[in-house]
C-alpha positions as CSV (number, residue, x, y, z in Angstrom):
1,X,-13.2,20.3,-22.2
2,X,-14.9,17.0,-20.7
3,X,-12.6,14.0,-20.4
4,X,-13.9,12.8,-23.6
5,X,-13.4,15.5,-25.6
6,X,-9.8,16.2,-23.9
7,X,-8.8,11.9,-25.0
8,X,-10.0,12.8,-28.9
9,X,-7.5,15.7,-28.8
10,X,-4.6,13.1,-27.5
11,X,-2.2,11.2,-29.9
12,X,-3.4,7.3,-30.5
13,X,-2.4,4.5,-27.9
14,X,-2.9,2.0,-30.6
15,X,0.7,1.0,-30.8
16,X,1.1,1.4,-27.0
17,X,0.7,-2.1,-25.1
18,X,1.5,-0.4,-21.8
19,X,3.8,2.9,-20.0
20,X,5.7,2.6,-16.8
21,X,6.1,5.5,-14.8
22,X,9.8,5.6,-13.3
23,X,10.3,7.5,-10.0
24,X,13.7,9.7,-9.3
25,X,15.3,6.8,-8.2
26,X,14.8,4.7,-11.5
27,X,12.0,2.6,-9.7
28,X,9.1,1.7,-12.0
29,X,6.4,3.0,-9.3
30,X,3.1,2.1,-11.7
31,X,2.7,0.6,-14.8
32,X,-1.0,1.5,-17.1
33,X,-1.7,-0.7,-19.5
34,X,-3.7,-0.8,-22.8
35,X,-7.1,-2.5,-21.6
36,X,-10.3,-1.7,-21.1
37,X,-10.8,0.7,-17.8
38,X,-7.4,2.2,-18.2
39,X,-7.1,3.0,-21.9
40,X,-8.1,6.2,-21.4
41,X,-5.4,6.6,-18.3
42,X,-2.9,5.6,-20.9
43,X,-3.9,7.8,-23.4
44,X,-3.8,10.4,-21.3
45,X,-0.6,10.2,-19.6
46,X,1.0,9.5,-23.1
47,X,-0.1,12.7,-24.0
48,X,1.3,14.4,-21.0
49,X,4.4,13.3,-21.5
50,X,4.6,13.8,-25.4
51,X,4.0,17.2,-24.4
52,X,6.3,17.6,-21.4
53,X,9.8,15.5,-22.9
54,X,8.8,12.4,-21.6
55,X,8.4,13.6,-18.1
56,X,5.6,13.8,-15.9
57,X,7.1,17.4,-13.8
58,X,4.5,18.7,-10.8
59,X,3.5,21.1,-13.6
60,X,2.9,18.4,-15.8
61,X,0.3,16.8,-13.3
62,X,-1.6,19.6,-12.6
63,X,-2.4,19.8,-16.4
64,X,-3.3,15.8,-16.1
65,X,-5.3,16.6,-12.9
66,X,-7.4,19.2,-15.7
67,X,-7.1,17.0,-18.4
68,X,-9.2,14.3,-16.7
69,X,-11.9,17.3,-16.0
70,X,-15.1,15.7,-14.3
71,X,-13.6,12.5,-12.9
72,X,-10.7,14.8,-11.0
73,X,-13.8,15.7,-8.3
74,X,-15.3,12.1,-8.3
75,X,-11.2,11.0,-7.6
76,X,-11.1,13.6,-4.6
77,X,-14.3,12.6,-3.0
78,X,-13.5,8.8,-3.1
79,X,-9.6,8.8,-2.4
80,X,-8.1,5.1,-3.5
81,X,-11.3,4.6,-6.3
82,X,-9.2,6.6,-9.3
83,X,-5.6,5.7,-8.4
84,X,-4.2,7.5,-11.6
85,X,-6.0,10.8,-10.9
86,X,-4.5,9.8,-7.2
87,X,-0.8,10.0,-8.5
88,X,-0.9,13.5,-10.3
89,X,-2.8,14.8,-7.1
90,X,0.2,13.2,-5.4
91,X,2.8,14.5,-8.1
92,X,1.2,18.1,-8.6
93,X,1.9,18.9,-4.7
94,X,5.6,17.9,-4.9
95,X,8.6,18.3,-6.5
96,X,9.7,15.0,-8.1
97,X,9.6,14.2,-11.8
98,X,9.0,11.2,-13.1
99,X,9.7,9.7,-16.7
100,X,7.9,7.4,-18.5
101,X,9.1,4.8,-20.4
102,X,6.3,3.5,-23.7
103,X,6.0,-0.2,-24.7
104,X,5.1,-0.7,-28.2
105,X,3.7,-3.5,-30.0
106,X,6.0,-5.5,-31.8
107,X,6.5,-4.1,-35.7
């Protein structure tokens, strides 16, 4: 499944104004928010951690790493150009998990 494809399958970001990604130590070590060039990040890493419990586990970003299909090989040709494909490259060869916390929209 193209990257395309793969963010059609995901859950809406439409109530989402941004996620932070929280480290072992409870440090917010990214935050992606809902704007162009990195909705699709967000929707993305939403739906990896609706489907892992809210966590992002070395498991979890090796699915992400999949999920963002043809820009994963662009990302590890040009190190520092996709900085979210970065991360689960990063995450996928550890052992950490980290959690994500969603902002919403106000009601």
């Amino acid at each position: 499944m193209n990257f395309a494809d793969r963010l059609n399958s995901l859950p809406s970001i439409d109530h989402l104004v941004s996620l932070d990604l929280i480290d072992p130590n409870k440090n917010v070590v990214a935050t992606i928010e809902n704007k162009p060039g990195k909705a699709g990040s967000l929707r993305l890493y939403n739906g990896l951690a609706a489907k892992h419990g809210g966590l992002i586990t070395p498991a979890a970003a090796a699915e992400g790493i999949e999920w963002f299909a043809e820009h994963t090989e662009d990302a590890r040709a040009n190190p520092g150009k996709h900085p979210n494909i970065d991360r689960l490259i990063e995450w996928a060869a550890g052992d950490a998990t980290y959690s994500v916390k969603l902002h919403s929209t106000a009601a």
